[in-house]
mmCIF file of the N, C-alpha and C atoms, coordinates in Angstrom:
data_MODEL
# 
_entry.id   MODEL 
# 
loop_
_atom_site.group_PDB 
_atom_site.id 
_atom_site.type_symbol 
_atom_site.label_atom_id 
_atom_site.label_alt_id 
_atom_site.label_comp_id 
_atom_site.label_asym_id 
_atom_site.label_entity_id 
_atom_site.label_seq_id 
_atom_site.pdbx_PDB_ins_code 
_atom_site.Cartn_x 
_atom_site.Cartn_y 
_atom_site.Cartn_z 
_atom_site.occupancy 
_atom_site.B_iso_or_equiv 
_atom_site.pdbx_formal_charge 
_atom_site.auth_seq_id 
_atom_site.auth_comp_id 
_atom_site.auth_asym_id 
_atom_site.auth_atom_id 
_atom_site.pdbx_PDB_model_num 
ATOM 1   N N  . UNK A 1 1  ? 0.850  -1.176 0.000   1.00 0.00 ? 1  UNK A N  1 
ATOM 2   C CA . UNK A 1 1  ? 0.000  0.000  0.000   1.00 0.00 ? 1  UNK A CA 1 
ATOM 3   C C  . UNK A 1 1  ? 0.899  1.243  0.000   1.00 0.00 ? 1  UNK A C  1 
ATOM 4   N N  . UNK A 1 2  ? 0.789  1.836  -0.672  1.00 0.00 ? 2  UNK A N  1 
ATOM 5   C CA . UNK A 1 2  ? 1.676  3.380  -0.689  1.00 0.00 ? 2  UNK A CA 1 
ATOM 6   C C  . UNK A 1 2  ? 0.746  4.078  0.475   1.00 0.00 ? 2  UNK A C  1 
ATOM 7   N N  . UNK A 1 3  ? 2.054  4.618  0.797   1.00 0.00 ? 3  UNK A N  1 
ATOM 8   C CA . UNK A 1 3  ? 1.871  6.025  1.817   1.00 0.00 ? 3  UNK A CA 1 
ATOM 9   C C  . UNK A 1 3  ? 1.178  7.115  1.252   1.00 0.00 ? 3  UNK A C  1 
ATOM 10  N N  . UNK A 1 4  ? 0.713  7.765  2.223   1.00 0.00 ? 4  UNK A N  1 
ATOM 11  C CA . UNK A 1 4  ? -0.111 8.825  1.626   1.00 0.00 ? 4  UNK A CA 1 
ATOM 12  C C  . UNK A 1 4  ? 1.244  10.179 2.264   1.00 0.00 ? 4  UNK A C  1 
ATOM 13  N N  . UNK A 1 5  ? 0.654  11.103 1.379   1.00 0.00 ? 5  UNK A N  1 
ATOM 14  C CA . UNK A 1 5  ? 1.563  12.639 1.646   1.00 0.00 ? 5  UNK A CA 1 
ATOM 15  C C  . UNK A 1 5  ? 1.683  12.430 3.199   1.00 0.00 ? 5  UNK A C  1 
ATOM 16  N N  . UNK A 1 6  ? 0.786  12.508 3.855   1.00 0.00 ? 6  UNK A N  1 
ATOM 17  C CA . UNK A 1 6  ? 0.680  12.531 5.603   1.00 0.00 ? 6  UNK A CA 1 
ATOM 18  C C  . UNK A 1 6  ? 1.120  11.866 5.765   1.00 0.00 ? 6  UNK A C  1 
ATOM 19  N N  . UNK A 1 7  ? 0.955  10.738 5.835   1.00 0.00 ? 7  UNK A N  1 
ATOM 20  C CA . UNK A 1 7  ? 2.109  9.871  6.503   1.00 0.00 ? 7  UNK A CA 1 
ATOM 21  C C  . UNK A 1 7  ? 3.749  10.029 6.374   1.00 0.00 ? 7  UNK A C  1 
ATOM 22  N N  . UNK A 1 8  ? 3.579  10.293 5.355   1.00 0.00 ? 8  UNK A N  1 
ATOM 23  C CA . UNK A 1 8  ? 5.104  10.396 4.796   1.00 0.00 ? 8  UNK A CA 1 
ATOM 24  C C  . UNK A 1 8  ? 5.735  12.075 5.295   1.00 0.00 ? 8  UNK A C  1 
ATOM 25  N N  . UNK A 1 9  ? 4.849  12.634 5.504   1.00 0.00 ? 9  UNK A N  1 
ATOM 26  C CA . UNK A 1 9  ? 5.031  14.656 5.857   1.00 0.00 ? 9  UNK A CA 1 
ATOM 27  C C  . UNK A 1 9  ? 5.572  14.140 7.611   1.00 0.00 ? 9  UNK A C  1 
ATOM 28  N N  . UNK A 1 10 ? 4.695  13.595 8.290   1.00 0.00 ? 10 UNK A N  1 
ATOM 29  C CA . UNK A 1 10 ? 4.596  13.083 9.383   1.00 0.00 ? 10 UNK A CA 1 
ATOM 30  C C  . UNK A 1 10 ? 5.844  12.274 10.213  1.00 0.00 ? 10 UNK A C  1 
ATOM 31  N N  . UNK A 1 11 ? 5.766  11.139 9.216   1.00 0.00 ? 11 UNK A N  1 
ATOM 32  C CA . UNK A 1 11 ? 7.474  10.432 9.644   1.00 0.00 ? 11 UNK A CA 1 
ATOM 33  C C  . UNK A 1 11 ? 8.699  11.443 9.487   1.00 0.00 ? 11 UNK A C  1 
ATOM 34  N N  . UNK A 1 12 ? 8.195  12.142 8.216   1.00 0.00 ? 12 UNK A N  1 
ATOM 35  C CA . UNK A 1 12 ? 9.957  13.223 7.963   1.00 0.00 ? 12 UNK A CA 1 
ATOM 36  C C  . UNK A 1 12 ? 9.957  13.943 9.381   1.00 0.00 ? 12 UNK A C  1 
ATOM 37  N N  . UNK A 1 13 ? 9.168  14.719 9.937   1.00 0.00 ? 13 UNK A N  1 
ATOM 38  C CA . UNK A 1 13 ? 9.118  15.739 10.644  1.00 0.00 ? 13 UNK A CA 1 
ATOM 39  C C  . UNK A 1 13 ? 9.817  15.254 11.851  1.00 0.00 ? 13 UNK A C  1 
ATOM 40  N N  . UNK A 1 14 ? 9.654  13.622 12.489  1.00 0.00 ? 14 UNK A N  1 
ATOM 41  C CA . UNK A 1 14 ? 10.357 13.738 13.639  1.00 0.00 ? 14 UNK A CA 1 
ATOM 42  C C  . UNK A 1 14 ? 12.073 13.016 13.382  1.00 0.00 ? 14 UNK A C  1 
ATOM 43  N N  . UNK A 1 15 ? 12.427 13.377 11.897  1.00 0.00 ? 15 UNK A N  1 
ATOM 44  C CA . UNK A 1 15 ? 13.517 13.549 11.732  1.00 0.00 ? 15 UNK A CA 1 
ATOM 45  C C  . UNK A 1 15 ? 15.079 14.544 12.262  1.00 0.00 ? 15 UNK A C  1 
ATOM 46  N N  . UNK A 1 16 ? 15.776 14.615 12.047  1.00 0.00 ? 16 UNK A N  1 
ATOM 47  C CA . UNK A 1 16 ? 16.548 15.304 13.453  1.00 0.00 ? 16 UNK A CA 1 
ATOM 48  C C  . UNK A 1 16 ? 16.920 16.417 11.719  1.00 0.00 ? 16 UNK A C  1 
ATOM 49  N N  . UNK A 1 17 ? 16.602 17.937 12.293  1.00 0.00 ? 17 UNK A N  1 
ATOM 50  C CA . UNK A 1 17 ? 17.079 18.971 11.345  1.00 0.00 ? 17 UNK A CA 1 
ATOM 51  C C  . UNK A 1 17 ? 17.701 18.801 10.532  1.00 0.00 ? 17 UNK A C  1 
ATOM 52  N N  . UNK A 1 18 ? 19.167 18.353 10.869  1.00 0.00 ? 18 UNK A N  1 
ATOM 53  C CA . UNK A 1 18 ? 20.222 18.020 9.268   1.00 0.00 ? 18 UNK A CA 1 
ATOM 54  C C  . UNK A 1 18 ? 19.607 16.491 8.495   1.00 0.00 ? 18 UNK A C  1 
ATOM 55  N N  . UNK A 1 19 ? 18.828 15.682 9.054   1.00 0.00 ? 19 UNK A N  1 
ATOM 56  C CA . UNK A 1 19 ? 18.196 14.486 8.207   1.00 0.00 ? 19 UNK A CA 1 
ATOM 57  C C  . UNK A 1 19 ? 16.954 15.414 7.139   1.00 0.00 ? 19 UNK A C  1 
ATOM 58  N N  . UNK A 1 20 ? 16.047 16.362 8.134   1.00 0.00 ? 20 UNK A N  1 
ATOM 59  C CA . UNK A 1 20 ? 15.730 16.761 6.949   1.00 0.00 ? 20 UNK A CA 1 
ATOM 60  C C  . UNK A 1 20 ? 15.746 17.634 6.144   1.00 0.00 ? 20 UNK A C  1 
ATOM 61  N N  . UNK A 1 21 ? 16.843 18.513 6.171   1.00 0.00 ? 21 UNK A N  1 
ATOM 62  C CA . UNK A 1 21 ? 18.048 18.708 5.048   1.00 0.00 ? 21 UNK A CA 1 
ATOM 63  C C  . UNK A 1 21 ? 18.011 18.102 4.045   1.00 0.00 ? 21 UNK A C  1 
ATOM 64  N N  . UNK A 1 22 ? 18.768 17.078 4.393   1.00 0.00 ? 22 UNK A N  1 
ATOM 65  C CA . UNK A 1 22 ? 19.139 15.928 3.191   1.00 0.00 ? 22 UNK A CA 1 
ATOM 66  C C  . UNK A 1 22 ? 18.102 15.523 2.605   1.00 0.00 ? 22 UNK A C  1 
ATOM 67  N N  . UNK A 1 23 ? 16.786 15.191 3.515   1.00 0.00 ? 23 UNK A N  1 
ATOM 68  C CA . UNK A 1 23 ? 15.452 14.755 2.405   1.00 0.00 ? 23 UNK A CA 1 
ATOM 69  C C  . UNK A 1 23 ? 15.236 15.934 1.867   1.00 0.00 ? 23 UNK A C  1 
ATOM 70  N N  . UNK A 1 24 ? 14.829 17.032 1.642   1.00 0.00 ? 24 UNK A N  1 
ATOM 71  C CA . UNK A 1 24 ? 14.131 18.153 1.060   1.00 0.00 ? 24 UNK A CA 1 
ATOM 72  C C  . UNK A 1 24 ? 15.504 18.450 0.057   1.00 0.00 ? 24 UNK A C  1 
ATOM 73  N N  . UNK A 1 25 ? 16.778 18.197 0.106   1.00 0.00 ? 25 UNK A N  1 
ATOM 74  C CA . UNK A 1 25 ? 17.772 18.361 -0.804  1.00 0.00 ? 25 UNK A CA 1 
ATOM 75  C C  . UNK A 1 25 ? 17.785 17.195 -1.697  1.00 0.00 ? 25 UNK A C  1 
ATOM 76  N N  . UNK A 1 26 ? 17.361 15.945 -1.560  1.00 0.00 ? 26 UNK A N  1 
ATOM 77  C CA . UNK A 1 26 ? 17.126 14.640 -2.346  1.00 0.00 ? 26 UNK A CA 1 
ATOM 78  C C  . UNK A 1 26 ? 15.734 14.823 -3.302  1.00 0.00 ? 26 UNK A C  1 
ATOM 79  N N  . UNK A 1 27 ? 14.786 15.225 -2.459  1.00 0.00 ? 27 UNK A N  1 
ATOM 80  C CA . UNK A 1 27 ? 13.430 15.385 -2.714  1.00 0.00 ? 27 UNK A CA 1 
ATOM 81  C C  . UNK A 1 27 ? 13.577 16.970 -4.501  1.00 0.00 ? 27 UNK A C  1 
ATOM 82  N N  . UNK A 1 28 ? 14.334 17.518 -3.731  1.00 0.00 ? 28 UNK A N  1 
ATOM 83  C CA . UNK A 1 28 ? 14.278 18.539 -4.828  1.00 0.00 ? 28 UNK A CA 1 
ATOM 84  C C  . UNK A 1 28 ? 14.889 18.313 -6.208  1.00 0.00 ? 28 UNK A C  1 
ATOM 85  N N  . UNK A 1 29 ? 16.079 17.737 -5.789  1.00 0.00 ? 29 UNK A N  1 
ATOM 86  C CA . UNK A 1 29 ? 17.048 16.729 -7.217  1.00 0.00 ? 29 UNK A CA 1 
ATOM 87  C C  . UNK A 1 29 ? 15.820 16.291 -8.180  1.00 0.00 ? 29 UNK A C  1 
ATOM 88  N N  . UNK A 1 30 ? 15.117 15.118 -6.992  1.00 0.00 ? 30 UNK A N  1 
ATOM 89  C CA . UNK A 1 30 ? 14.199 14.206 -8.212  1.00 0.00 ? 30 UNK A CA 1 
ATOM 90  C C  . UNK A 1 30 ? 13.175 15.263 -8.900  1.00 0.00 ? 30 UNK A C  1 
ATOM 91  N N  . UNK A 1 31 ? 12.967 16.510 -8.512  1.00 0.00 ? 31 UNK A N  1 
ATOM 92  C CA . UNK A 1 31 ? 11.758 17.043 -9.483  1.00 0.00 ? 31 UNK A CA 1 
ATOM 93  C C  . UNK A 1 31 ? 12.593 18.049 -10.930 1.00 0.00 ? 31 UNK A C  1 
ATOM 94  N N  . UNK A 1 32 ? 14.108 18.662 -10.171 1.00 0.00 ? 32 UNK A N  1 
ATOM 95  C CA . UNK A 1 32 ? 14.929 19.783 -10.679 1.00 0.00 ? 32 UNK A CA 1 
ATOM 96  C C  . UNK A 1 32 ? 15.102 18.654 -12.308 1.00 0.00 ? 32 UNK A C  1 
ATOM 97  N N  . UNK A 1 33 ? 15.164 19.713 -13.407 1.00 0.00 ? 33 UNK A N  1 
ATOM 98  C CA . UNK A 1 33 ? 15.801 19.275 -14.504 1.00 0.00 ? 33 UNK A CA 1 
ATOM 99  C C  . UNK A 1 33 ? 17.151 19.029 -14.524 1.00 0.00 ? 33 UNK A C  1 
ATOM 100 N N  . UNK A 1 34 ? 17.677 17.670 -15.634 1.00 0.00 ? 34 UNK A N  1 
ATOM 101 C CA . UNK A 1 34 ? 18.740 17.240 -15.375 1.00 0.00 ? 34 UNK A CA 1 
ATOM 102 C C  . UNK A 1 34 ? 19.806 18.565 -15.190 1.00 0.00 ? 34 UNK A C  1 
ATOM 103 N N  . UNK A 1 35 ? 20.642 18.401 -13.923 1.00 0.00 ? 35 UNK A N  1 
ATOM 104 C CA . UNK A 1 35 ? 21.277 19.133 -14.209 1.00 0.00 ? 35 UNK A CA 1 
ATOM 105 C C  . UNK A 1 35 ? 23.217 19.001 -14.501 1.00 0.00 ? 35 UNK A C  1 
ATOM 106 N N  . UNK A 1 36 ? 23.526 20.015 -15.352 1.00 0.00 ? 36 UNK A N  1 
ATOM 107 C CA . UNK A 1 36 ? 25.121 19.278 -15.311 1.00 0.00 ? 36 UNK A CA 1 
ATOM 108 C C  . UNK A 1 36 ? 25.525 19.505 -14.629 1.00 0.00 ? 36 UNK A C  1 
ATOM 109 N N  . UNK A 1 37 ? 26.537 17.911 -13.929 1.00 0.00 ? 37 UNK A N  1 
ATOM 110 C CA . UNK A 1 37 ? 27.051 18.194 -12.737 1.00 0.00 ? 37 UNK A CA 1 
ATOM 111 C C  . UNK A 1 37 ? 28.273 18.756 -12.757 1.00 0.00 ? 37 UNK A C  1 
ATOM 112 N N  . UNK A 1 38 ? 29.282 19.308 -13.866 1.00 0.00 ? 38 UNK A N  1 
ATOM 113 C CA . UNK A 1 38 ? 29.974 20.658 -13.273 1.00 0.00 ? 38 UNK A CA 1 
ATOM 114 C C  . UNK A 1 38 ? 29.207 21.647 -12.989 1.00 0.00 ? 38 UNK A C  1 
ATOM 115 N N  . UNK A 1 39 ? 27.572 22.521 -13.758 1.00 0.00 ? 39 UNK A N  1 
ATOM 116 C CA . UNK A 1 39 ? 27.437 23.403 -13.168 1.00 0.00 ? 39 UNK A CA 1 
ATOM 117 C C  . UNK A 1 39 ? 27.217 23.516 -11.550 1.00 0.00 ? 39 UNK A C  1 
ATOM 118 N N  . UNK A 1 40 ? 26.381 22.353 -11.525 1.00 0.00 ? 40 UNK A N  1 
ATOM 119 C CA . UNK A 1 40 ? 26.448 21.588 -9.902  1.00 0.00 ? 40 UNK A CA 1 
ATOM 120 C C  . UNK A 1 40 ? 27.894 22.018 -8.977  1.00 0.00 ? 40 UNK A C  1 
ATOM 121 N N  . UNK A 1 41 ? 28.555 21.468 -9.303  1.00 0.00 ? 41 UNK A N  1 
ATOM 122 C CA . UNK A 1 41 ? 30.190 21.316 -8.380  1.00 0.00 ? 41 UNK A CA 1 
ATOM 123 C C  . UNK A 1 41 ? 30.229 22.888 -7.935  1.00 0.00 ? 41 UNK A C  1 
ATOM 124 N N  . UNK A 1 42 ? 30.372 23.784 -9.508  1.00 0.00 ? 42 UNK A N  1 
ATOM 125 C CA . UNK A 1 42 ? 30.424 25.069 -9.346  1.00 0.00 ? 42 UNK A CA 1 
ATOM 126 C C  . UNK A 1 42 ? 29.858 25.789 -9.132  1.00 0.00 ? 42 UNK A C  1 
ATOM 127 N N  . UNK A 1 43 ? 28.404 25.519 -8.479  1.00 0.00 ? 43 UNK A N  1 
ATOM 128 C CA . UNK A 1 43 ? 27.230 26.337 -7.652  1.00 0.00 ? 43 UNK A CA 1 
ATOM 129 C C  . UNK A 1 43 ? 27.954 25.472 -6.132  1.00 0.00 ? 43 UNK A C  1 
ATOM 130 N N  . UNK A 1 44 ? 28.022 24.809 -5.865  1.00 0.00 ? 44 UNK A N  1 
ATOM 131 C CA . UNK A 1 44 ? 28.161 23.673 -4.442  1.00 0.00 ? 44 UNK A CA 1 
ATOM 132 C C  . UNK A 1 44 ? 29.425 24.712 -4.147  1.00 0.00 ? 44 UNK A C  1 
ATOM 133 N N  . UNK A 1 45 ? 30.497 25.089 -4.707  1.00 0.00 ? 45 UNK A N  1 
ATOM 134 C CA . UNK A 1 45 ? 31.744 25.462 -4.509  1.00 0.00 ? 45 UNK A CA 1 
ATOM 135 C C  . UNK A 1 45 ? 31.426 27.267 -4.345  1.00 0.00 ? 45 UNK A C  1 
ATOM 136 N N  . UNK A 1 46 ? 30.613 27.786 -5.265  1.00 0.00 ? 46 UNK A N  1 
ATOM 137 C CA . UNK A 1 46 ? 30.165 29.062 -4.977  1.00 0.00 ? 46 UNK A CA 1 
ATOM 138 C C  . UNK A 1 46 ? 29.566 28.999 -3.435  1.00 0.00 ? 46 UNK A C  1 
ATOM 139 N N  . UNK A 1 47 ? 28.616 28.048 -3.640  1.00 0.00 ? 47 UNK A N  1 
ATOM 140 C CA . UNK A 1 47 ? 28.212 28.450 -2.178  1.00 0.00 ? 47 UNK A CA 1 
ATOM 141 C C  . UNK A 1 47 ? 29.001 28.490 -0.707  1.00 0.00 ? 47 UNK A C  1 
ATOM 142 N N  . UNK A 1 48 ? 29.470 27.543 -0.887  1.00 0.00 ? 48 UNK A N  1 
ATOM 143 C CA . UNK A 1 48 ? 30.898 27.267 0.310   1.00 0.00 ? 48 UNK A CA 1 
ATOM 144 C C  . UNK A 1 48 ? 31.624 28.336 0.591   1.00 0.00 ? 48 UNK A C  1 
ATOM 145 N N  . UNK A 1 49 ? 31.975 29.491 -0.689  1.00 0.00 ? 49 UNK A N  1 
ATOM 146 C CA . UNK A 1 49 ? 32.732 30.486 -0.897  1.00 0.00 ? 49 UNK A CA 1 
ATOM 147 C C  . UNK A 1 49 ? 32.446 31.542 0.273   1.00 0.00 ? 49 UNK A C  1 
ATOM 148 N N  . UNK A 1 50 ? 30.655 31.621 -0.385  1.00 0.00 ? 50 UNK A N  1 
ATOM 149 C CA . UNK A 1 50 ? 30.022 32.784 0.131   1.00 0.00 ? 50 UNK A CA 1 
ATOM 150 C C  . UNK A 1 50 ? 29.619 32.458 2.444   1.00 0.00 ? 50 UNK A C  1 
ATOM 151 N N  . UNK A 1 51 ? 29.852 31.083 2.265   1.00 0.00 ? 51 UNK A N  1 
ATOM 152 C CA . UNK A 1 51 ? 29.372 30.861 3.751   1.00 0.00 ? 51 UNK A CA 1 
ATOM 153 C C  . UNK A 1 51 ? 30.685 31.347 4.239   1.00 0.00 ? 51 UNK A C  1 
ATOM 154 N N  . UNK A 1 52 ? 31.977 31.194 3.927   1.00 0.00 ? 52 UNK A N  1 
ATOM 155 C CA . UNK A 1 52 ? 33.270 30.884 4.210   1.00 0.00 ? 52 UNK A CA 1 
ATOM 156 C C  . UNK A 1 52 ? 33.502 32.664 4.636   1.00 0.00 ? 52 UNK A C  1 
ATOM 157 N N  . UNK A 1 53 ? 32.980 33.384 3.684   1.00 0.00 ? 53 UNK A N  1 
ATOM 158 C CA . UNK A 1 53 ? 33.104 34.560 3.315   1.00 0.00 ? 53 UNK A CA 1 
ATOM 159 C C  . UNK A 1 53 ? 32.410 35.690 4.484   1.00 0.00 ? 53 UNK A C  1 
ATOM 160 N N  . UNK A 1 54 ? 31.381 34.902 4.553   1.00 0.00 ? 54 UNK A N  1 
ATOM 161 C CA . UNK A 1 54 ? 29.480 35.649 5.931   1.00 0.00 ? 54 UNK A CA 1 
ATOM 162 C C  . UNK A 1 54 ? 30.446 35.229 7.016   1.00 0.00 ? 54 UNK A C  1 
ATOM 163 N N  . UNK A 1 55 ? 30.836 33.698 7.551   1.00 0.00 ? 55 UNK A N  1 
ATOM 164 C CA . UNK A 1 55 ? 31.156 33.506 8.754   1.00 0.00 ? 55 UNK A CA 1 
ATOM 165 C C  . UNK A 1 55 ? 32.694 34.202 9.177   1.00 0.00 ? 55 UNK A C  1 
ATOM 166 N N  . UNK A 1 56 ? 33.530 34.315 8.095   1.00 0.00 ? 56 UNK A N  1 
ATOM 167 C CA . UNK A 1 56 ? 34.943 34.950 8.655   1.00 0.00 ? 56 UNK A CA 1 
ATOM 168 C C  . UNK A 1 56 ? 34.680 36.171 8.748   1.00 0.00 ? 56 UNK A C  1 
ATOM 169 N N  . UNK A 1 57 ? 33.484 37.334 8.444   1.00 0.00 ? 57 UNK A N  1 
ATOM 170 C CA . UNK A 1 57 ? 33.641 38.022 8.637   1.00 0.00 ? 57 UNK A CA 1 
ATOM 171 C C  . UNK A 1 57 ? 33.709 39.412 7.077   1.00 0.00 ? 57 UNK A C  1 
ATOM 172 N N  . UNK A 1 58 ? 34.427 38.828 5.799   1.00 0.00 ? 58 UNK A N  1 
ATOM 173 C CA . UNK A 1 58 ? 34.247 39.161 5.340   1.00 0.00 ? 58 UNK A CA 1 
ATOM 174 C C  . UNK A 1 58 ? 33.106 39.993 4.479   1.00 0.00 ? 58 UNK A C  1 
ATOM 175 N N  . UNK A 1 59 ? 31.963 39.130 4.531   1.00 0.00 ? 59 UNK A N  1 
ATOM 176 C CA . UNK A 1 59 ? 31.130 40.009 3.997   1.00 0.00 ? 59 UNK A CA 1 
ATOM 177 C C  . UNK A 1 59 ? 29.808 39.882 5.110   1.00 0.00 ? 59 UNK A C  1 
ATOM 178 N N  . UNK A 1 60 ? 29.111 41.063 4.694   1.00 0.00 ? 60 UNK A N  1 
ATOM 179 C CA . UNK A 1 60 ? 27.677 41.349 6.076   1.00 0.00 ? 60 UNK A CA 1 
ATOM 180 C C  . UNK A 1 60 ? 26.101 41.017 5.156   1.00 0.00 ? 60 UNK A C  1 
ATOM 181 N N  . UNK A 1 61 ? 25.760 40.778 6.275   1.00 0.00 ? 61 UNK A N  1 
ATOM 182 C CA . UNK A 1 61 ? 24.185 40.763 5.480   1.00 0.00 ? 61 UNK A CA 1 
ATOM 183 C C  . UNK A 1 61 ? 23.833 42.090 4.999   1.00 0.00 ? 61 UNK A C  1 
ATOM 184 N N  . UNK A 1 62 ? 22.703 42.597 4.501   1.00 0.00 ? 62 UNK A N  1 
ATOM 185 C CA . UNK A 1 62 ? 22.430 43.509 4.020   1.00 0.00 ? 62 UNK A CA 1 
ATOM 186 C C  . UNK A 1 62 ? 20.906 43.403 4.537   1.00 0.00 ? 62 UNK A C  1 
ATOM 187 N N  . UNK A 1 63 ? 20.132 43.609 5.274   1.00 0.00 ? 63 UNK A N  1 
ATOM 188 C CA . UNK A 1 63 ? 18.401 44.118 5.936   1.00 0.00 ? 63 UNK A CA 1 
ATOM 189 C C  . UNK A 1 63 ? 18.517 43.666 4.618   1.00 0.00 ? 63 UNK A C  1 
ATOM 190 N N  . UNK A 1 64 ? 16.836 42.734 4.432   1.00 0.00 ? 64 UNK A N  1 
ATOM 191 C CA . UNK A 1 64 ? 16.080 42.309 3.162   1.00 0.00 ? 64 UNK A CA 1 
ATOM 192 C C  . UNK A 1 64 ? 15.341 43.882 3.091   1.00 0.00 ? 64 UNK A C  1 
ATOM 193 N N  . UNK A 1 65 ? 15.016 44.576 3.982   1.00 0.00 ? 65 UNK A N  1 
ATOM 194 C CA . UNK A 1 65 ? 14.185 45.676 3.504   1.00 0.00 ? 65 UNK A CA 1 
ATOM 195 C C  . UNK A 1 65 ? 14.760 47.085 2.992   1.00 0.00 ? 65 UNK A C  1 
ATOM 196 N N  . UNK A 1 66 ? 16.372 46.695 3.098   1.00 0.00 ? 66 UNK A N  1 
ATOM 197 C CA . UNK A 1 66 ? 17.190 47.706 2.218   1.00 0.00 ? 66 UNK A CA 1 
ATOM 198 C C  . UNK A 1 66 ? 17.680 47.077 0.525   1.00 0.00 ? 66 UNK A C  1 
ATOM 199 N N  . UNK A 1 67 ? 17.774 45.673 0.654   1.00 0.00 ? 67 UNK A N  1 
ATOM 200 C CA . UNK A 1 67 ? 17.579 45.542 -0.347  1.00 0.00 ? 67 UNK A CA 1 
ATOM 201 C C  . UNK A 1 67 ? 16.524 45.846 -1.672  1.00 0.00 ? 67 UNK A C  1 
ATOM 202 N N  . UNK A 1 68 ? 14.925 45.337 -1.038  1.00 0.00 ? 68 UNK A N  1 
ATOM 203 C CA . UNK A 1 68 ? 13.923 46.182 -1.674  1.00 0.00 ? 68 UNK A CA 1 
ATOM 204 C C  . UNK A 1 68 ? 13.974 47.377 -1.731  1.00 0.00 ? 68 UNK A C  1 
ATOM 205 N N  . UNK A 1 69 ? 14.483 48.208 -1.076  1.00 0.00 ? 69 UNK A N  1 
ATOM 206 C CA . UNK A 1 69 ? 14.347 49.801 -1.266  1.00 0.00 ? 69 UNK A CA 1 
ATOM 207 C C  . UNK A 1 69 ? 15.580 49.474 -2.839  1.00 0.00 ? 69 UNK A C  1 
ATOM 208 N N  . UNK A 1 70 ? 16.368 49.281 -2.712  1.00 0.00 ? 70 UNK A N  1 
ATOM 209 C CA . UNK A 1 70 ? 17.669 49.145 -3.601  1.00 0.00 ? 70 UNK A CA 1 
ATOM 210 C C  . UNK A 1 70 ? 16.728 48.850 -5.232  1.00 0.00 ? 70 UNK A C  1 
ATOM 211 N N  . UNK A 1 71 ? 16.283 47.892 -5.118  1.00 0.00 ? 71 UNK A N  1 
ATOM 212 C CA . UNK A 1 71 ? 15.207 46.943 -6.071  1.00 0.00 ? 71 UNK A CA 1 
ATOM 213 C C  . UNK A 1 71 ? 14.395 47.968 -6.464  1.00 0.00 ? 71 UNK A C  1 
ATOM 214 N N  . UNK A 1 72 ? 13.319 48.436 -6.108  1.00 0.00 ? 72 UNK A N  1 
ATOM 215 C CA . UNK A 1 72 ? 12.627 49.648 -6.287  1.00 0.00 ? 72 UNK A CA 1 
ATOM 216 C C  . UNK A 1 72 ? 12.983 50.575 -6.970  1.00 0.00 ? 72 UNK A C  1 
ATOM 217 N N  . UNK A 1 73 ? 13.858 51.415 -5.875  1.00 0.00 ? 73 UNK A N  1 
ATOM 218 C CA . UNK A 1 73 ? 15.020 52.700 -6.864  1.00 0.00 ? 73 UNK A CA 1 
ATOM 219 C C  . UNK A 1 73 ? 15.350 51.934 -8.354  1.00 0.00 ? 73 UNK A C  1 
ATOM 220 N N  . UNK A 1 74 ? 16.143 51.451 -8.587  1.00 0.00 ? 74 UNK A N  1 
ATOM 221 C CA . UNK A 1 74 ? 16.701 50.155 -9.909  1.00 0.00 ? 74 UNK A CA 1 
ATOM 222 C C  . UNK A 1 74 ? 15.070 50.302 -10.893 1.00 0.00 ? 74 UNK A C  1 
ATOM 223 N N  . UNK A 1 75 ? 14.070 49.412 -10.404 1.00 0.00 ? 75 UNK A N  1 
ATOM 224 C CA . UNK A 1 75 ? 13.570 48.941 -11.517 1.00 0.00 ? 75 UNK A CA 1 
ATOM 225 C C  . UNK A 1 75 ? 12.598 49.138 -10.821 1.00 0.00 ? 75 UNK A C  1 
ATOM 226 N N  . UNK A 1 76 ? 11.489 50.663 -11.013 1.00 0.00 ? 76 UNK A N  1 
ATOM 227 C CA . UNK A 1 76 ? 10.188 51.055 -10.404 1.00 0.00 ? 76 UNK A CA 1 
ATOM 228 C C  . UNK A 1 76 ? 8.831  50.056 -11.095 1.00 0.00 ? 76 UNK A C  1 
ATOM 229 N N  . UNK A 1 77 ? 8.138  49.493 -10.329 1.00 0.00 ? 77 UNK A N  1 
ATOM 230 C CA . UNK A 1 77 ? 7.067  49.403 -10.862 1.00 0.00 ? 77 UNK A CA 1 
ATOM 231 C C  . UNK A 1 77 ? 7.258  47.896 -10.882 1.00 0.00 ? 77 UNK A C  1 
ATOM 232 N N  . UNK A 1 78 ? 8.245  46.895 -10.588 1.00 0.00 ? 78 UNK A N  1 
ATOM 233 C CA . UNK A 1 78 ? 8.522  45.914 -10.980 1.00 0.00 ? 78 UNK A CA 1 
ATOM 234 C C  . UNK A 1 78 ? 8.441  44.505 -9.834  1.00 0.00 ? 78 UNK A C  1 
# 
């Protein structure tokens, strides 16, 4: 008998945070179009960059609501 969504929403949830990580990162693969896995490596490696980058200090967040102001000014109406 297949599981229904609930059941299956249900079991994930009392999964421990980084398990469901990995499902919702597995889960997304199977729907995403094939993708090539150098661009893969070199998004995986961008990202590492930018965490490497936030946590040493190098770069700062920016308020999401200065960004929209930024967005706005740029491209009114949009």
């Amino acid at each position: 008998m297949p599981a229904t969504l609930d059941a299956v929403a249900r079991d994930a949830l009392v999964l421990t945070r980084d398990e469901r990580l990995i499902l919702a990162r597995q889960l997304l693969v199977s729907v995403e179009p094939n993708v090539d896995e150098g661009t893969e490596a070199a998004w995986e490696e961008e990202i590492g960059q930018r965490i490497h980058r936030f946590d040493s200090g190098i770069s700062q967040a920016i308020p999401a609501s200065d960004v929209f102001a930024r967005l706005a000014a740029i491209a009114p109406g949009r």
